[in-house]
N, C-alpha and C positions, 0 to 999 in steps of 0.2 A: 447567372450562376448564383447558385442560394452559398450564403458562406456561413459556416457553422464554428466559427472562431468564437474564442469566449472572450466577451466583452468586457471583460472583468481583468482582461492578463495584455489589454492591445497595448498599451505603456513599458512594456518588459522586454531588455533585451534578451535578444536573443541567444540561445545553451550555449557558450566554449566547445562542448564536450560535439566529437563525432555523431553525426548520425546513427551510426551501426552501436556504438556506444550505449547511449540512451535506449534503444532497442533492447540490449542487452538487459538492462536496468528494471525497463515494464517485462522482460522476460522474468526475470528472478523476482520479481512479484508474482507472475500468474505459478512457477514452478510451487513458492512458496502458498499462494492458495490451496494447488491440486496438492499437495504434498497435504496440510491441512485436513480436505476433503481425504483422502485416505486412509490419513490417521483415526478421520471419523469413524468413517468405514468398518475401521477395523477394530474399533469400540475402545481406544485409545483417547479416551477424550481429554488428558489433562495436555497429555502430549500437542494433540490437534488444536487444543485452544492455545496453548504455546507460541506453536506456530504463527497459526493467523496473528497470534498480536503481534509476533517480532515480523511477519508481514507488513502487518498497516504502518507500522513503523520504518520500514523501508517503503511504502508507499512517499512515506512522510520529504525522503530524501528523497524517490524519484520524482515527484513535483516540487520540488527545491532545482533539482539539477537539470529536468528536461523539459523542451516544449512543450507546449500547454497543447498543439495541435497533433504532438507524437502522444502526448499523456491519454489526449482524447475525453473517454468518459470522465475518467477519474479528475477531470479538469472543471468539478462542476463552478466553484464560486473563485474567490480572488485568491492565490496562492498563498496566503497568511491564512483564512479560515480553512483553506482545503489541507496542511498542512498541522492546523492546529487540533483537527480536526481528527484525522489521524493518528497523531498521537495519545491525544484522547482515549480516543477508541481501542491502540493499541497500548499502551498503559494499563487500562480495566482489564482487557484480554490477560496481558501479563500477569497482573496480582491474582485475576480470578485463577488462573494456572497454578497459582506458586501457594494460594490459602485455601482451594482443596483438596480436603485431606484425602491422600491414596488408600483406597480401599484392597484388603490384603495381603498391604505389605510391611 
């Protein structure tokens, strides 16, 4: 059987948190993408990039909080880079959100 664990997280115990729990957790990420994604849509772009970055940033805690084999993709390097990583990312998102300027209004 091929195992596709990340070899980067096999030292880490394992979540406190429920099962169904952590679920919950990569769910309000994905809501928070599509949510994102529709703002796009709908040419809402300060709002949508809002989003995604207070997103990645909950990515940021659900790879703090859950398995690395429930996290899956988003489990690519060691939970310090994949986390810092994240923030990062959703950081930029955020300020890019909040320093440009609203056309309109």
């Amino acid at each position: 059987m091929l195992s596709v664990s990340n070899p980067h997280d096999v030292h880490l115990q394992p979540s406190p948190l429920p099962g169904w729990l952590q679920w919950v957790f990569i769910a309000l990420f994905g809501v928070g993408v599509a949510a994102s994604g529709v703002m796009s849509l709908m040419e809402h772009w300060r709002r949508a990039t809002f989003i995604l970055g207070a997103a990645m940033i909950w990515l940021a805690v659900v790879r703090r909080t859950c398995d690395s084999h429930r996290v899956g993709v988003f489990a690519v390097r060691s939970r310090r880079f994949d986390m810092s990583f994240s923030v990062a990312i959703g950081a930029a998102l955020l300020w890019l959100s909040a320093s440009v300027d609203a056309l309109g209004c």
